[in-house]
Each structure stands twice: as structure tokens, then as C-alpha cells.
C-alpha positions in Angstrom: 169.2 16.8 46.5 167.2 19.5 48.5 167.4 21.2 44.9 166.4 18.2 42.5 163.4 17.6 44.9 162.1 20.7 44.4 162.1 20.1 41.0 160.4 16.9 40.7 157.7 18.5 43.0 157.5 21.5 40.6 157.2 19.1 37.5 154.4 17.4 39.4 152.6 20.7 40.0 153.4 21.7 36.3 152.1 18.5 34.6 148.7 18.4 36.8 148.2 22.2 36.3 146.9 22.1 32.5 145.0 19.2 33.9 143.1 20.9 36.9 143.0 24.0 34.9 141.1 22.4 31.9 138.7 21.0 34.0 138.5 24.1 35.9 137.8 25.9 32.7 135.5 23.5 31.0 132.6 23.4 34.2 132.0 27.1 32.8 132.0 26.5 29.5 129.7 23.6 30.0 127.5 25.7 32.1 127.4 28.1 29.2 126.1 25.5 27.1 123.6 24.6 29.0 122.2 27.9 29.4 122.8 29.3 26.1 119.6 30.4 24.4 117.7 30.7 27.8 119.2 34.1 29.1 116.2 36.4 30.1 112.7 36.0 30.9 110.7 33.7 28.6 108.8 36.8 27.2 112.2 38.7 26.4 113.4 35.2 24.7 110.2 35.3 22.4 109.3 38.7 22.1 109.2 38.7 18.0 107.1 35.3 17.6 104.4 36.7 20.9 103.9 40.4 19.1 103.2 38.4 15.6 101.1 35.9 17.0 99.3 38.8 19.7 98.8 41.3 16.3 97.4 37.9 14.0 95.1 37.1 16.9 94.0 40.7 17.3 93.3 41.3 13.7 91.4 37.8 13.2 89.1 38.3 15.7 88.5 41.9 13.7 87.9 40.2 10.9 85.3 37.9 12.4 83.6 40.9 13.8 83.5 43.0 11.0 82.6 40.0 8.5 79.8 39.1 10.6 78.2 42.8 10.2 78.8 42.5 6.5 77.7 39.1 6.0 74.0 40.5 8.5 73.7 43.6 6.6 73.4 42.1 3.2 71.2 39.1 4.2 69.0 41.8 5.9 68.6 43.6 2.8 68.1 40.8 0.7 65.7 40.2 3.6 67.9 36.5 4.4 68.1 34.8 7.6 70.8 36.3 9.5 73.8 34.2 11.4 74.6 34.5 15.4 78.1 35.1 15.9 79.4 31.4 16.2 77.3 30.6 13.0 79.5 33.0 11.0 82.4 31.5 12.2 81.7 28.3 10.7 80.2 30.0 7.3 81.7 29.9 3.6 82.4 33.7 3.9 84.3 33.3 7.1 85.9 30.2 6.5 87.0 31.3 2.4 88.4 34.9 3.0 90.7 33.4 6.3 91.9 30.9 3.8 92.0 32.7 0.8 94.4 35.1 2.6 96.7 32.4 4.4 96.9 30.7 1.1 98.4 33.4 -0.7 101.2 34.5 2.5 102.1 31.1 2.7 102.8 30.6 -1.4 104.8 34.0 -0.4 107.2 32.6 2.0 107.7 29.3 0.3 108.4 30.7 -2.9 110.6 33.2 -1.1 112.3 30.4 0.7 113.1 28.5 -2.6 113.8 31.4 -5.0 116.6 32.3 -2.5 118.4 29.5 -2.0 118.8 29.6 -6.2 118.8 33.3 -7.0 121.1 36.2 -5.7 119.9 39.9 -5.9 123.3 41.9 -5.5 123.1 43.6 -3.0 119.8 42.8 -1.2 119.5 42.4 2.2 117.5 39.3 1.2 119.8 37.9 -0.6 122.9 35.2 0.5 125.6 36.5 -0.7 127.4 36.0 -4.3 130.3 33.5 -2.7 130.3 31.0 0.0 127.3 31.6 2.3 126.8 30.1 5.5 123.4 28.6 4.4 125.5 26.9 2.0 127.5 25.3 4.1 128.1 21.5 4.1 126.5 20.1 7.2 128.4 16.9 7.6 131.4 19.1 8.4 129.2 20.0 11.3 128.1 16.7 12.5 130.5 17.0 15.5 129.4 20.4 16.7 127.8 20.0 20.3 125.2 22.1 19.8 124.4 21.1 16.2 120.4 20.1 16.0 120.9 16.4 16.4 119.2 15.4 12.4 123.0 17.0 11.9 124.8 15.0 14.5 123.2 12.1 13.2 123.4 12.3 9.3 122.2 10.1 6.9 118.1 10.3 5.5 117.5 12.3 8.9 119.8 15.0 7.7 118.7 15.4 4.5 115.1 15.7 5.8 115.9 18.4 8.2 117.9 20.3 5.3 114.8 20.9 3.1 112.1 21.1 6.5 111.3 24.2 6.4 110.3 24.5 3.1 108.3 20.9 3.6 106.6 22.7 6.2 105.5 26.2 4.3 104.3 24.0 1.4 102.0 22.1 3.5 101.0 25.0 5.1 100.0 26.5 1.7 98.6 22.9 0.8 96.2 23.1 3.7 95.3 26.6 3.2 94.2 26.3 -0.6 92.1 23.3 0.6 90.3 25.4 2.8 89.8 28.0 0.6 88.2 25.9 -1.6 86.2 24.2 0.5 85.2 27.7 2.0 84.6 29.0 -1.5 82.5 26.4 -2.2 80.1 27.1 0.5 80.0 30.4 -0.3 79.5 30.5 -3.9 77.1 27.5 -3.3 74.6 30.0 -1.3 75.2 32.7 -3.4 73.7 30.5 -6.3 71.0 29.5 -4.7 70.0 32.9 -3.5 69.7 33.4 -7.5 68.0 30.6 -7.9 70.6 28.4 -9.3 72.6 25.3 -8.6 75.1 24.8 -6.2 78.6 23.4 -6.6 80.8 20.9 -5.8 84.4 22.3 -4.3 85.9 19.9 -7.9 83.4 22.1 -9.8 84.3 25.5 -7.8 88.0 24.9 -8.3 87.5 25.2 -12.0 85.8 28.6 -12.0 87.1 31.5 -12.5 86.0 33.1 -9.3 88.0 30.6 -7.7 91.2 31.2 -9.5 90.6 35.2 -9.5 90.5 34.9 -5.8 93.4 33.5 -5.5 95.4 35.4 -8.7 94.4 38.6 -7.0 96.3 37.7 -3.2 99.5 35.9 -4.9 100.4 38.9 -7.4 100.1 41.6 -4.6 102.5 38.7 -2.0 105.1 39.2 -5.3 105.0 42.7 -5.6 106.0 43.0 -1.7 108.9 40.7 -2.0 110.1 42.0 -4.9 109.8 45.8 -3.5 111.8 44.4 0.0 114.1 42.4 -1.9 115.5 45.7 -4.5 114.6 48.7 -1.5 116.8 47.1 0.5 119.9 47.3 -1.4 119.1 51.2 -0.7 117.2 52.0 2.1 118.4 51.1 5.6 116.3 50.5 9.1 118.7 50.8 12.2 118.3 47.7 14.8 115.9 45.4 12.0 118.4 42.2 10.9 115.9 42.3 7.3 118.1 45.4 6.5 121.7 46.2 6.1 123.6 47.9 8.4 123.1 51.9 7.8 126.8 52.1 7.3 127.3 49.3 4.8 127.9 50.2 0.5 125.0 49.6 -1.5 126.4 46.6 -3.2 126.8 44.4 -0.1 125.3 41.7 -0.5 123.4 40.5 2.7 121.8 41.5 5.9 125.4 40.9 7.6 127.8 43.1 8.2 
């Protein structure tokens, strides 16, 4: 009796132990979760995105300073009225080379963005790989992932918008920027006519010129050359600690920054 008692009390202990211990072992786990992507200080988190954004600040200010002095020095000696510092901001020479120049980076990563996802450079470190790559991957079979954004737990037209967003947003982005280069250009060219004594333009009619156009042929063609030269140097060349290259150790025809 004394022995089949202990038994039963043993059986007891046994069947609640998985129990206590799951629930022992999932409080950490779902601590985890919770702090997953917050480990550090917020500066250490964003380090990448607060140098980019600190060095595009830095030079665009540059520029403004350095554009103004141009902009002065040939009004002067076309003896011009010359702009105060805020008036240049809000000039067709300000305004059209800031534009001009976000126009053509963001055509870069769009274009970059889509000609990946249907082209494969063997070997490249920009390049998904030449079988099953996790970009690839089905979302649905994700849909019950906990940490899955939730357009994925969710499905349907919400999933299929979040699949293509980022090259929605990089298109816009490009959208906006060629607008404002032509509005800028406009300006621009409008007081440069006049200076010679001729018409101004509309930004329909400054579209269709060729300074417009050579403007913007002369930015996109050098954004092509750089992505083409990153996209073939790295199947060769190697940069220890940066995920847009291989790892130093991996064969040349590796396909992907992975290891």
C-alpha cells in the first residue's frame, strides 16, 4: 500500500511537471519576445539610419552654403540682385539641383529593388540566390508566426500591399522628386531666359526641353554605373563586418551576402 501510494503521488508530480515546467519555460521566452529588437541604447539600435541621416543633413546644408556663394557671385558679376540666405533656399537653383539629385538616387534604389527580385547575378553579394531564397518565400506559410508584421498575420489585400511596399514607397519617392525638379528647373531656366531677354516657361514646356532631360540623363546613368560596379565587384572583392559583401572566406561563386 505504503508502496502503490508512493506511486500515485509520483505520477501526480510527473504529470504536473511538464505542465509547471512549460509554463516556467514560456514566461522567458515570452519576455524575450517582448524585448527582442530593443536590446541597447536607442542610439546603438539605430546607429546606421542616425550616421546616414547626420552625413545627408551635414552635406545639405553644404550645399545650401556653397550654392548660395555661387548663385551671389554670378549675379554680382552679371551685376544682378543678389539673394539673403533664406531667399536662396526657396530659389530654382536650390530647389532644382536638391531634386535633380534625389530624383536620380531614388530611380537607383527602385530600379535596384525591382531588377533584383527578377534577375540573379551569380555570385553577387546583391543578388538572391539561384534556388529558393528567403525573399521568396510564401508568406501565407508565415501567417502564424508571432512576430510576423501583422499585414502577414492578417492576409488577404493587406498582404499583398505590404509585399510590394517598399517598392510603392521608392517610386513615390522618385515621383515626388522629379516633380520638384521640374518645378525647380522651371524657375531656374525661367530667370535665366529672362536675364537674356527672353521668355519664360511653363514647368509642361520645361519638361520637354532638352536641358531638362539632360539633367536628369546625366544623374541616372552615373546611379547605373554604381550598381552595376557593386553588383559584379562584389562577386570578388570582400569588406570584413559590411552585410553588402560576402564573407571574406566564402568562393567567388556564392551567390549572396549570406554565409
Amino acid at each position: 500500500m505504503a508502496n502503490t501510494a508512493h506511486r500515485d503521488v509520483s505520477d501526480r508530480s510527473a504529470t504536473r511537471s511538464p505542465t509547471a515546467g512549460s509554463i516556467g519555460a514560456e514566461g522567458p521566452i515570452r519576455r524575450g519576445r517582448l524585448a527582442k529588437g530593443h536590446e541597447g541604447s536607442f542610439v546603438r539600435r539605430n546607429a546606421l539610419a542616425i550616421a546616414c541621416f547626420s552625413f545627408f543633413v551635414v552635406f545639405w546644408a553644404a550645399q545650401g552654403v556653397t550654392g548660395w556663394h555661387v548663385f551671389n557671385d554670378d549675379a554680382a558679376s552679371h551685376q544682378q540682385e543678389v539673394l539673403s540666405f533664406g531667399q536662396y533656399l526657396t530659389s530654382g537653383h536650390f530647389v532644382e539641383a536638391t531634386f535633380e539629385n534625389w530624383e536620380s538616387e531614388f530611380l537607383q534604389m527602385f530600379s535596384f529593388i525591382l531588377l533584383t527580385a527578377w534577375f540573379v547575378q551569380r555570385g553577387s553579394a546583391e543578388s538572391k540566390s539561384d534556388g529558393d531564397d528567403p525573399s521568396s518565400a510564401d508568406p501565407n506559410e508565415h501567417r502564424d508566426d508571432p512576430d510576423a508584421p501583422w499585414p502577414v498575420r492578417r492576409g488577404g489585400l493587406w498582404l499583398r500591399l505590404y509585399e510590394n511596399c517598399l517598392l510603392v514607397a521608392f517610386v513615390a519617392l522618385f515621383a515626388i522628386a522629379i516633380v520638384g525638379h521640374a518645378f525647380g528647373g522651371a524657375a531656374e531656366y525661367s530667370s535665366e531666359q529672362e536675364a537674356h531677354g527672353e521668355e519664360p516657361v511653363s514647368v509642361a514646356e520645361f519638361v520637354t526641353t532638352d536641358q531638362f532631360w539632360f539633367e536628369s540623363f546625366q544623374n541616372w546613368q552615373s546611379e547605373f554605373l554604381a550598381v552595376g560596379s557593386i553588383v559584379v565587384l562584389t562577386i570578388f572583392l570582400r569588406q570584413k563586418g559590411s552585410p553588402e559583401s560576402k564573407p571574406v572566406h566564402a568562393p567567388n561563386w556564392r551567390t549572396g551576402a549570406g554565409t
